[in-house]
C-alpha positions in Angstrom: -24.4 -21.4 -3.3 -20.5 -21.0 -4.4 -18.0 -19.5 -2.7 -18.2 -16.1 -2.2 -15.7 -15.0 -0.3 -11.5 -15.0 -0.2 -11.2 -17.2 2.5 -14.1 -18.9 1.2 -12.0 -19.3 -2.7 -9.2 -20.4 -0.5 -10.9 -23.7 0.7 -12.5 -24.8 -2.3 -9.2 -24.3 -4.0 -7.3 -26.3 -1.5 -10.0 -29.2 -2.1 -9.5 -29.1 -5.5 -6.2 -29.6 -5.4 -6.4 -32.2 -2.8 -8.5 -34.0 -5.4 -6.5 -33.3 -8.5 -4.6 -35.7 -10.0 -1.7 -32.6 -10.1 -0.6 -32.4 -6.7 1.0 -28.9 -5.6 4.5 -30.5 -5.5 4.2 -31.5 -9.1 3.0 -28.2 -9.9 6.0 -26.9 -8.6 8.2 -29.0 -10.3 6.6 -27.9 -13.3 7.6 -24.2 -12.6 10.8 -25.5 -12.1 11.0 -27.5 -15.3 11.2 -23.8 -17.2 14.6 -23.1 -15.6 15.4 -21.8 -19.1 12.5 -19.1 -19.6 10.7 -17.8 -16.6 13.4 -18.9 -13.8 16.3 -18.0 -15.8 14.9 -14.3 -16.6 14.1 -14.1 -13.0 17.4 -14.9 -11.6 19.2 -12.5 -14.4 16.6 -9.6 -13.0 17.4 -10.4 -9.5 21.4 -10.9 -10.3 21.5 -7.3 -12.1 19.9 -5.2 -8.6 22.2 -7.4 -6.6 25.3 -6.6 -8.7 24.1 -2.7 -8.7 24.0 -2.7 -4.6 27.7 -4.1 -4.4 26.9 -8.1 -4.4 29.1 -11.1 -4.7 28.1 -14.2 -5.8 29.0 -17.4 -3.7 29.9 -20.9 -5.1 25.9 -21.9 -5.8 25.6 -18.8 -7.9 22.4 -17.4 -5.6 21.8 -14.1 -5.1 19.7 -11.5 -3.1 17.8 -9.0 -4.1 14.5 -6.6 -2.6 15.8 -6.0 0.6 13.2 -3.9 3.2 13.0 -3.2 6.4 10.2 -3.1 8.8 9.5 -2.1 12.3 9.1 -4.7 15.2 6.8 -2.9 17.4 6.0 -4.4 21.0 2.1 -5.2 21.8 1.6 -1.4 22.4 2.8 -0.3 19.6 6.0 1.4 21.2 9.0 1.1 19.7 11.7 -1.7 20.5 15.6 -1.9 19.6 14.7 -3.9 16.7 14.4 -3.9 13.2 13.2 -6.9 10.9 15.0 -7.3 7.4 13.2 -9.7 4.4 15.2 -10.2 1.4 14.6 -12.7 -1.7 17.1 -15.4 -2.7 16.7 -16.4 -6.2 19.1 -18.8 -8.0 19.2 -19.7 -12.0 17.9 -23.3 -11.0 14.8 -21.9 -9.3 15.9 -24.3 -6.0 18.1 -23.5 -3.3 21.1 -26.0 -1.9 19.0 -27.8 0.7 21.7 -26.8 3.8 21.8 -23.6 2.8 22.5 -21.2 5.6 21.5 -17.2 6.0 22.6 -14.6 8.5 22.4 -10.8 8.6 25.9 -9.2 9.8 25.4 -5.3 11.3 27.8 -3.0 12.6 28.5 0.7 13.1 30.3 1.3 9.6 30.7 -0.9 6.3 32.9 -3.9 6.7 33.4 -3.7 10.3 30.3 -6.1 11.2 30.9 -6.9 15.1 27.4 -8.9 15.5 25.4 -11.5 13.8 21.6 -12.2 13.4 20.4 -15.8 12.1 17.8 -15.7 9.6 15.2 -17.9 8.8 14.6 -19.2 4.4 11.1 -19.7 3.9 9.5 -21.2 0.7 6.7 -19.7 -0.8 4.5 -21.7 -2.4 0.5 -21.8 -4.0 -0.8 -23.4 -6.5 -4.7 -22.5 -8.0 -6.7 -25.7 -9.2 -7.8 -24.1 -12.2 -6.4 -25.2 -15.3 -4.3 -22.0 -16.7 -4.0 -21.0 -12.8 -0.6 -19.9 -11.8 1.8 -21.7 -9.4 4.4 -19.7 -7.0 7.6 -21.1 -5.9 9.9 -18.3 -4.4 12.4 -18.0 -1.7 12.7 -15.3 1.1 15.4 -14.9 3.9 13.6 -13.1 7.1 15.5 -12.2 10.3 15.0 -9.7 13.5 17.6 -7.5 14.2 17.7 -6.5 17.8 20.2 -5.7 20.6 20.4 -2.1 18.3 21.0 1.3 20.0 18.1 3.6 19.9 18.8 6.3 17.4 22.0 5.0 16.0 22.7 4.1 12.5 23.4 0.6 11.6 25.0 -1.1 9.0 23.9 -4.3 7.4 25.1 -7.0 5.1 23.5 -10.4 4.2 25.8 -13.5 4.1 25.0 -16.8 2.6 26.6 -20.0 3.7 27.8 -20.6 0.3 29.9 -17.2 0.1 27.3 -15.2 -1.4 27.3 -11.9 0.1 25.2 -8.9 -0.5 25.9 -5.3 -0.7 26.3 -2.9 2.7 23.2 -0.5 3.5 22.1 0.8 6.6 18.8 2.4 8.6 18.7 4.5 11.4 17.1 2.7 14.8 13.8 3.9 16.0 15.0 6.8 18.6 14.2 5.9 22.5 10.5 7.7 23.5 12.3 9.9 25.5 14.7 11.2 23.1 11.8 11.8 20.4 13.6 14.5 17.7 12.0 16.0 14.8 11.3 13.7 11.8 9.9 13.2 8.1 7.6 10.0 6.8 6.4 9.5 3.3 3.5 8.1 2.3 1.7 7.7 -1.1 -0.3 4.5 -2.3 -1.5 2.4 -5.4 2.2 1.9 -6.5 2.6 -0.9 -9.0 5.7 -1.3 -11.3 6.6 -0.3 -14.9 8.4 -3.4 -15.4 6.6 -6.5 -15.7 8.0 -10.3 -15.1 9.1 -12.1 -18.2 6.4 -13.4 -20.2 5.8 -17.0 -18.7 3.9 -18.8 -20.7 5.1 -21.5 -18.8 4.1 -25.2 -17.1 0.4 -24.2 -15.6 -0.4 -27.5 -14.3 -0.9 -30.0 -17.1 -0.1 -27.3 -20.2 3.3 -27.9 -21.8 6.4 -25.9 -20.8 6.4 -22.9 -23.7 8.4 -19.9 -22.8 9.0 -17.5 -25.6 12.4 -17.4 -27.0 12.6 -13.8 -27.2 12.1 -13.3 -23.8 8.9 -11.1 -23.9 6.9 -9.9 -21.4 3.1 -9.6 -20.6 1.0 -7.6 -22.7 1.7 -3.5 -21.0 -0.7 -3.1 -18.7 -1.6 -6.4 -17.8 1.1 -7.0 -14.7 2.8 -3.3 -15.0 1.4 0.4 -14.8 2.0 0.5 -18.3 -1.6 1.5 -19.6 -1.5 5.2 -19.5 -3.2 7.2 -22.0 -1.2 9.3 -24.7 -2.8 12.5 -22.9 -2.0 11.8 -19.7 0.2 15.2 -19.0 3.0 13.3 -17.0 3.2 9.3 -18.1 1.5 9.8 -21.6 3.7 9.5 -24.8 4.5 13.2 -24.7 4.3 13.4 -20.7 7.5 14.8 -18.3 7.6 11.1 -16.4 7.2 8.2 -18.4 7.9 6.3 -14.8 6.0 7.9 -12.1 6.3 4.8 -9.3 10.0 4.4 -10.1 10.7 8.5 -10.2 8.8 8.7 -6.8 10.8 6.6 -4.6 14.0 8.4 -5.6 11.7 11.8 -4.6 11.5 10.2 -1.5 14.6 9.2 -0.9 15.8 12.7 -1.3 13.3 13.9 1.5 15.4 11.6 4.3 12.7 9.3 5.7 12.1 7.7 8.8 10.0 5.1 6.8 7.1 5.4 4.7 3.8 4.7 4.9 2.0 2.3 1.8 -1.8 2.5 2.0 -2.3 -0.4 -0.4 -2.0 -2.0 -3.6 1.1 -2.4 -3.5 2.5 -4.2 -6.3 -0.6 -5.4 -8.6 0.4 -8.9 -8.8 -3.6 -9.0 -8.7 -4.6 -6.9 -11.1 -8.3 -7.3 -11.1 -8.2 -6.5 -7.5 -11.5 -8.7 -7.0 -9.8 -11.4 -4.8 -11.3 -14.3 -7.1 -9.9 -17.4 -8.2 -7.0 -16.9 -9.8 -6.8 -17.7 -14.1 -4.6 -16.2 -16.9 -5.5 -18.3 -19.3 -6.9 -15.4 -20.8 -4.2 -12.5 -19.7 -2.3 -11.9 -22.9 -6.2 -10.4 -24.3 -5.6 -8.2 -21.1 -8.8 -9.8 -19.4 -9.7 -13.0 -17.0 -12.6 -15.2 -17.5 -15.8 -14.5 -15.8 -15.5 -15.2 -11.6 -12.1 -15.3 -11.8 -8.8 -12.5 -11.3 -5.3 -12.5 -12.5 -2.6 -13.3 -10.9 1.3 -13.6 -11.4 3.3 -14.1 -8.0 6.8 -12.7 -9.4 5.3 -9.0 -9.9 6.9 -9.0 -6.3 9.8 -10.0 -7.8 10.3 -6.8 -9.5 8.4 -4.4 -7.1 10.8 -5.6 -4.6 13.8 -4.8 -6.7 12.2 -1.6 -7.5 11.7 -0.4 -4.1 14.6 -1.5 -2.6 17.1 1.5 -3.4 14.6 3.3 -0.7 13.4 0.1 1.7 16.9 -1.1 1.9 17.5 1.7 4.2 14.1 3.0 5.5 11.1 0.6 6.9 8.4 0.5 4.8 5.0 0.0 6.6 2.2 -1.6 4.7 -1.4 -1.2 4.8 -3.4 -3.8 2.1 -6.0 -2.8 -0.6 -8.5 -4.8 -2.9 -5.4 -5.4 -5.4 -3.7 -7.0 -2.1 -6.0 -10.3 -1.7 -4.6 -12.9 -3.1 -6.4 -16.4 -2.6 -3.8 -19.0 -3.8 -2.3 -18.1 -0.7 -5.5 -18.1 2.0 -5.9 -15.9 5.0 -8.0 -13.6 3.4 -5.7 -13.7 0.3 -2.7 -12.3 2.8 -0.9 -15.4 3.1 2.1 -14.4 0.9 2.5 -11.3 2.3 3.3 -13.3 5.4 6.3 -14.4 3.7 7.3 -11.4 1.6 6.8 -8.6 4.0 7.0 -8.0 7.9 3.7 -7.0 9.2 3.6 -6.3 12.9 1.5 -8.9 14.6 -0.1 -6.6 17.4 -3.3 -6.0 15.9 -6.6 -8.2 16.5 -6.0 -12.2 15.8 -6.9 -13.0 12.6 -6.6 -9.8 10.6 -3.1 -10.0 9.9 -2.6 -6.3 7.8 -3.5 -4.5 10.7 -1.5 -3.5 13.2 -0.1 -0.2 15.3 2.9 1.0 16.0 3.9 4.8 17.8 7.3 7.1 16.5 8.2 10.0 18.2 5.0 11.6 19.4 2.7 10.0 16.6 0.6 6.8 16.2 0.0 4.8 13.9 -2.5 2.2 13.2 -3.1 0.4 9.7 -6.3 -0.7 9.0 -8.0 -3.3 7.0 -10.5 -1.5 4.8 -11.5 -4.8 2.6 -12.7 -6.0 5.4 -15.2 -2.8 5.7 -15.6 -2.0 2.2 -19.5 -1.7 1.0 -17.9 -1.4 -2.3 -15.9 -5.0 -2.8 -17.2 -7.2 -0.6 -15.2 -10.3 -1.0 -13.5 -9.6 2.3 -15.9 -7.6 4.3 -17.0 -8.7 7.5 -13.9 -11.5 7.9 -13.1 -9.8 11.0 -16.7 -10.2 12.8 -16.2 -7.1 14.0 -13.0 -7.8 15.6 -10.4 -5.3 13.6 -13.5 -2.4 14.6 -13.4 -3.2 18.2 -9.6 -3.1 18.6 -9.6 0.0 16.8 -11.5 1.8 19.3 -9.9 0.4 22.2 -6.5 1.5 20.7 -7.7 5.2 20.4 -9.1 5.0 23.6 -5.8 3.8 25.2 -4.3 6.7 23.0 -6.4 9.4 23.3 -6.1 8.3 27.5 -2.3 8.9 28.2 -0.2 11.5 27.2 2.8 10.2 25.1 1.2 10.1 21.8 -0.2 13.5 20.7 -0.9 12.9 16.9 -2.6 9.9 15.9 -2.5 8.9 11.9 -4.3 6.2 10.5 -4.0 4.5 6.6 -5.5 2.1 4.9 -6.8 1.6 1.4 -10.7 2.3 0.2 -11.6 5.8 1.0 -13.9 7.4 3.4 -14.0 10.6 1.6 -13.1 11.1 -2.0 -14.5 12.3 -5.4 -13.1 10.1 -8.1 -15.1 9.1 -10.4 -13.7 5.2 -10.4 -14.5 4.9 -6.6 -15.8 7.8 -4.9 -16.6 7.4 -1.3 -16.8 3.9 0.7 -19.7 4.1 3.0 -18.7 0.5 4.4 -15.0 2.3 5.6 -17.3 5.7 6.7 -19.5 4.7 8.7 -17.1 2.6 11.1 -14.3 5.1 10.7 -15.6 8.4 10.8 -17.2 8.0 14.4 -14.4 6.0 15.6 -11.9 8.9 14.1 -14.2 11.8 15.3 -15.1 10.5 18.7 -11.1 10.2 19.4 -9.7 13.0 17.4 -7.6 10.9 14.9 -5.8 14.1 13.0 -4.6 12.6 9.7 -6.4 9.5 7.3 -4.0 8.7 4.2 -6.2 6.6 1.8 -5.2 5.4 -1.7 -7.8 3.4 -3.7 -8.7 6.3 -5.8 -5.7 7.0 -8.6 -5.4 10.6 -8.1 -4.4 13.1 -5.5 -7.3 14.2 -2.9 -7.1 16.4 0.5 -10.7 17.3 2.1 -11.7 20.2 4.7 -11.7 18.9 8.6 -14.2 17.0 8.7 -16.0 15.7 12.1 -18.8 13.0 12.2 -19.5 13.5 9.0 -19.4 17.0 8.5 -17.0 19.6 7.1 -16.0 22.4 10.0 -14.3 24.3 8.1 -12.2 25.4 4.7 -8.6 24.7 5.2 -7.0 26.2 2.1 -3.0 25.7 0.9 -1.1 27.3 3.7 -3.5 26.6 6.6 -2.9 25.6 10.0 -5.8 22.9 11.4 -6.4 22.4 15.1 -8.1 19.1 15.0 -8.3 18.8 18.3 -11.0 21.3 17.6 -11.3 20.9 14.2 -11.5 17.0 12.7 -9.8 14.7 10.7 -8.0 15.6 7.6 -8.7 12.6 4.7 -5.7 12.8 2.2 -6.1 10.2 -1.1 -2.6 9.6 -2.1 -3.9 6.8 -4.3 -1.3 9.1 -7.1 1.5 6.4 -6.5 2.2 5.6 -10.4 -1.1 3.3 -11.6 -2.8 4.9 -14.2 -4.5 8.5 -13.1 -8.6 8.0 -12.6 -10.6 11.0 -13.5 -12.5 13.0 -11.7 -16.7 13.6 -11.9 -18.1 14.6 -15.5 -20.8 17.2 -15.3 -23.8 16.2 -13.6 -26.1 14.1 -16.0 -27.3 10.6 -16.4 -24.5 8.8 -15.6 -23.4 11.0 -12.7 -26.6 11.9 -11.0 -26.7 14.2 -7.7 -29.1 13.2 -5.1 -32.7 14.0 -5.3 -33.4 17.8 -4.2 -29.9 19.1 -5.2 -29.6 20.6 -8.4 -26.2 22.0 -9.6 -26.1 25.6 -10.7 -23.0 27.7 -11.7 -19.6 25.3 -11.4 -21.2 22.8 -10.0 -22.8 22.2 -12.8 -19.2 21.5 -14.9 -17.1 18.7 -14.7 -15.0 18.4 -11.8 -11.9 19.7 -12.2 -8.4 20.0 -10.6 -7.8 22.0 -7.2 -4.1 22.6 -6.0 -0.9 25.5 -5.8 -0.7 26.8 -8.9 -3.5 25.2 -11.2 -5.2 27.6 -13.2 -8.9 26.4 -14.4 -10.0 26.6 -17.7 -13.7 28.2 -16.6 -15.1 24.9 -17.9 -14.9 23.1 -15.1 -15.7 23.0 -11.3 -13.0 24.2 -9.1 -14.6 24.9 -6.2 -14.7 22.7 -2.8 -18.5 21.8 -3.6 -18.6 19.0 -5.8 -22.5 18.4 -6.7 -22.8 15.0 -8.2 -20.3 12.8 -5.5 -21.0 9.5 -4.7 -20.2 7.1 -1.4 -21.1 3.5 -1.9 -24.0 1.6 0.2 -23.7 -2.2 1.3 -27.2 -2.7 0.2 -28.7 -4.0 -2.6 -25.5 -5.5 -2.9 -25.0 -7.0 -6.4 -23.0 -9.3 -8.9 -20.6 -7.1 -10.9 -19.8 -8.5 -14.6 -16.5 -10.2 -13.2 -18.6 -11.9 -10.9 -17.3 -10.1 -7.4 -20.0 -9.4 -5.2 -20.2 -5.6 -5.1 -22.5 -2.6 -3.2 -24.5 0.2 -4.9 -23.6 3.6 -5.5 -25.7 6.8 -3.9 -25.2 10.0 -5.4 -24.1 12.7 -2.3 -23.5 16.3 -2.3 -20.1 17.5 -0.8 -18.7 20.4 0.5 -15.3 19.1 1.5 -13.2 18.4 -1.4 -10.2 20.9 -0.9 -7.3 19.9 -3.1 -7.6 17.7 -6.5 -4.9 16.5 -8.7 -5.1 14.2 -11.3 -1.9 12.7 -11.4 1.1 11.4 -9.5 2.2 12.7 -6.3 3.4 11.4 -2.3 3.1 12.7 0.8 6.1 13.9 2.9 5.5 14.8 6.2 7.6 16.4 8.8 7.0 16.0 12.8 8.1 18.4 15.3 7.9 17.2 18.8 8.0 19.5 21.5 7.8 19.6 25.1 5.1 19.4 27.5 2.8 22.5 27.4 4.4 23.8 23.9 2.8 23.5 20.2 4.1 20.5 18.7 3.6 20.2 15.0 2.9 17.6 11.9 3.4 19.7 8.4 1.5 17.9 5.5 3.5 18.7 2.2 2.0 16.5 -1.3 5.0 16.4 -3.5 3.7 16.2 -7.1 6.3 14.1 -9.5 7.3 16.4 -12.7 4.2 19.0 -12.3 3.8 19.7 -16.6 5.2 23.2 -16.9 6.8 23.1 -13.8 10.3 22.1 -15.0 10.9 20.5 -12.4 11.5 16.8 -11.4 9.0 17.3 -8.5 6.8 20.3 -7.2 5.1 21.1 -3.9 1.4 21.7 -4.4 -0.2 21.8 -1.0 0.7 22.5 2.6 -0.8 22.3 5.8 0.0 22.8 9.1 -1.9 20.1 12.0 -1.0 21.9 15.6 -1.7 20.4 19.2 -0.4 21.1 22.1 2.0 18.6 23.4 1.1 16.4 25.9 -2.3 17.1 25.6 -3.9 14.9 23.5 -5.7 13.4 26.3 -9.6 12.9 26.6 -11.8 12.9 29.3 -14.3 9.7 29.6 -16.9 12.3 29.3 -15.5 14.3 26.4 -15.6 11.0 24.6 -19.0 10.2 26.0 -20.4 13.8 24.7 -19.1 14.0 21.2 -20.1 10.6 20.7 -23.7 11.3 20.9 
């Protein structure tokens, strides 16, 4: 039997290559041979954002570009006086002087820089054995800011040793437990880009260097988000937003983050999202050959750039999806993110996108939901059941103290939803839901599905009760509010046709009045048509089974769908939208607070540039959050 898993791609790649008469460094050289097409273009793309964000260039003419920020959390997941920085460095040569040094200069205002922070260049590289396979040669500069003042803001430049300095931004430090304020995170996921790298049609392995003259990119769609429909209200040819993922981070940006939450697929340098072997041979049709994915490293390039007038200032915490698992790079395709981003490493060994971390009186925990999926299952299981374990014994060490009152948890496949692309995961629901029910998690943000999605409380399983716009949720007493905010500028999904053939409900349910329709849209404001279902019951739902697991057409190994009947599905809309949420801490004894606002980017008829179309209100009581050993023993049964 073949490989069958990432990890399992990853090794039989790296034999390959080990064989091959092309060795990974010639491959390399190859990439670099293009420094007229595909390096050139990059370096010009990289040299305009660096230019915009007050750059100057040093003697070797490198620049940097897609600055972010991340949180350093300590084992706990309590906050420290650090913050990590990762930036690219991209030159017109595609190589960097080889004693060429990096540091990160912060101070308390711009130009007045009173300490500095070494930072460490790292090469990213990958090559895939199969002929039309892409290679990966980039540069990142990574350092750890610490020594910061809790709660200050801090100013930061990047300085090159050839003169090359960057532009001044600043973040705010994480404030001291003790001090916790009132604060608003974002969140949203299934992001992409609208610009895609320059066309490079380049030196795979032994193919000739060919790099169009015109400078022309992919096919749209193929390495951007640009694939929408004419009739899509927002991004379609006579939509309000013809650059939902771009618009949004300004949105953001304008609600005055902390940091922001990504729940996967994050940049679509994957766009098959199957974690195969990686082949474009065949992408300018659109498509890869059968058992294989797409896959074109410098899409971080741009969602980088694109990003960085928001993660410049603001950490950006990253949960990975299907699109996410890239296998040139191993570690369960999470090798380059190693390299690109700054995951905290406090989660279980060997699952290295999950990780905790606590702000204010909130935690947070990202979770690996390939590795639970029924639906995708070329990363299930990596973990052994590690990632589950640690999961429970990090609620349990939550849910047994008294400084985190709000717990919120994101990852990627969904544990409840209704699109009709994905549905429900019953891989992620059936370790999650008892885990999140047993230890009154309050908030799941999901992405996965392209749409926007907020259910009823729901606890093991169950819905308790309807929480309308407007409400205020105990879920201490209530359960665990599941928000999709997979609406992060991909190409919108729709939601269930009418029941039928091809969208079944489960034997002994048969749809009568709107649940009979198609399933239609559910938010502030939306007035139905009276041909389609806009009620919370939703007749014809589906949640995906492990077993009979099965070959899909691109040769993934993939779980069956079971038709369900659901009673939770609150708030539906079918386009782009984030979530901004705002924490109020309080003291002990008082009501502490964690409002749930979805944001939706140029609502059609609206006006507007953005438009809130839900709210809730999640209330505990702080200090409280504490549970017995036989609580958790009782609701567990």
């Amino acid at each position: 039997m073949g490989p069958r898993t990432v990890d399992e791609y990853a090794e039989h790649n790296a034999r390959l290559l080990d064989r091959a008469r092309i060795s990974r460094r010639s491959a390399l050289l190859a990439v670099t041979a293009g420094a007229g097409g595909l390096v050139y273009a990059r370096f010009r793309e990289a040299e305009a954002v660096f230019a915009a964000a007050g750059g100057r260039a040093g003697r070797d003419g490198v620049v940097v570009s897609g600055r972010h920020l991340s949180f350093v959390p300590t084992a706990d997941g309590t906050p420290r006086n650090v913050m990590a920085v990762t930036a690219q460095l991209v030159s017109s040569t595609g190589k960097l002087p080889s004693k060429l040094r990096a540091v990160v200069e912060v101070g308390s205002e711009p130009g007045r820089y009173g300490t500095t922070h070494d930072a460490e260049i790292r090469h990213l590289t990958g090559a895939d054995a199969i002929a039309g396979g892409p290679v990966c040669s980039q540069f990142y500069m990574k350092a750890v800011l610490d020594r910061l003042t809790p709660g200050a803001v801090h100013h930061y430049r990047i300085r090159l040793s050839d003169g090359t300095v960057s532009g001044d931004a600043h973040f705010t430090a994480a404030p001291a437990p003790a001090a916790a304020a009132p604060f608003t995170f974002t969140a949203f996921a299934d992001v992409g880009t609208h610009t895609a790298p320059t066309d490079p049609r380049h030196a795979w392995h032994e193919q000739p260097a060919v790099v169009r003259r015109d400078g022309g990119r992919w096919p749209a769609g193929v390495f951007d988000n640009n694939s929408y429909l004419s009739t899509d209200p927002v991004a379609g040819a006579h939509g309000t937003d013809p650059w939902p993922a771009v618009t949004q981070i300004g949105l953001m940006r304008a609600q005055k983050p902390a940091f922001t939450l990504l729940a996967g697929d994050i940049c679509y340098a994957n766009p098959t999202g199957s974690g195969l072997p990686a082949d474009d041979s065949m992408a300018m049709s659109r498509t890869a050959p059968p058992g294989t994915s797409m896959f074109n490293p410098y899409v971080w390039d741009v969602f980088l750039n694109q990003i960085e007038p928001l993660a410049a200032y603001v950490p950006w915490m990253f949960a990975t999806g299907n699109h996410d698992m890239e296998p040139i790079h191993g570690d369960h395709g999470y090798g380059g993110h190693r390299a690109r981003l700054d995951l905290p490493s406090n989660g279980p060994g060997g699952c290295p996108s999950v990780y905790r971390f606590v702000h204010g009186n909130v935690g947070f925990v990202s979770v690996d939901a390939n590795e639970l999926s029924a639906e995708l299952q070329t990363n299930t299981g990596y973990s052994a059941g590690a990632q589950a374990r640690w999961l429970e014994s990090v609620l349990r060490e939550w849910r047994s103290g008294t400084a985190v009152d709000f717990i919120v948890a994101f990852f990627h496949h969904c544990a409840y939803a209704t699109s009709h692309n994905h549905a429900s995961d019953g891989g992620v629901r059936d370790i999650l839901d008892p885990l999140f029910s047993r230890y009154r998690v309050d908030l799941a943000v999901q992405g996965h599905n392209h749409q926007f999605e907020r259910t009823d409380p729901i606890r093991f399983g169950k819905k308790t009760r309807s929480a309308p716009d407007g409400s205020t949720i105990r879920p201490a007493e209530d359960g665990v509010t599941y928000i999709c905010a997979g609406s992060g500028g991909r190409p919108r999904y729709p939601f269930r046709p009418a029941p039928g053939h091809g969208a079944p409900a489960p034997d002994g349910v048969t749809p009568r009045g709107p649940q009979a329709l198609p399933e239609g849209e559910r938010y502030r404001g939306h007035r139905p048509t009276g041909r389609d279902n806009n009620t919370e019951h939703v007749a014809n739902s589906y949640v995906w089974a492990a077993t009979p697991a099965t070959t899909a057409k691109g040769g993934q190994r993939t779980g069956t769908r079971v038709p369900e009947s659901v009673n939770w599905s609150q708030v539906r809309y079918d386009a782009y939208a984030f979530l901004a949420i705002d924490v109020v801490p309080a003291a002990p004894g008082r009501t502490t607070t964690m409002t749930v606002r979805a944001v939706a980017d140029a609502l059609p008829g609206s006006k507007q540039p953005s438009s809130e179309i839900d709210r809730i209100v999640l209330s505990r009581t702080a200090g409280r959050g504490r549970l017995t050993s036989g609580l958790v023993a009782a609701t567990g049964s």
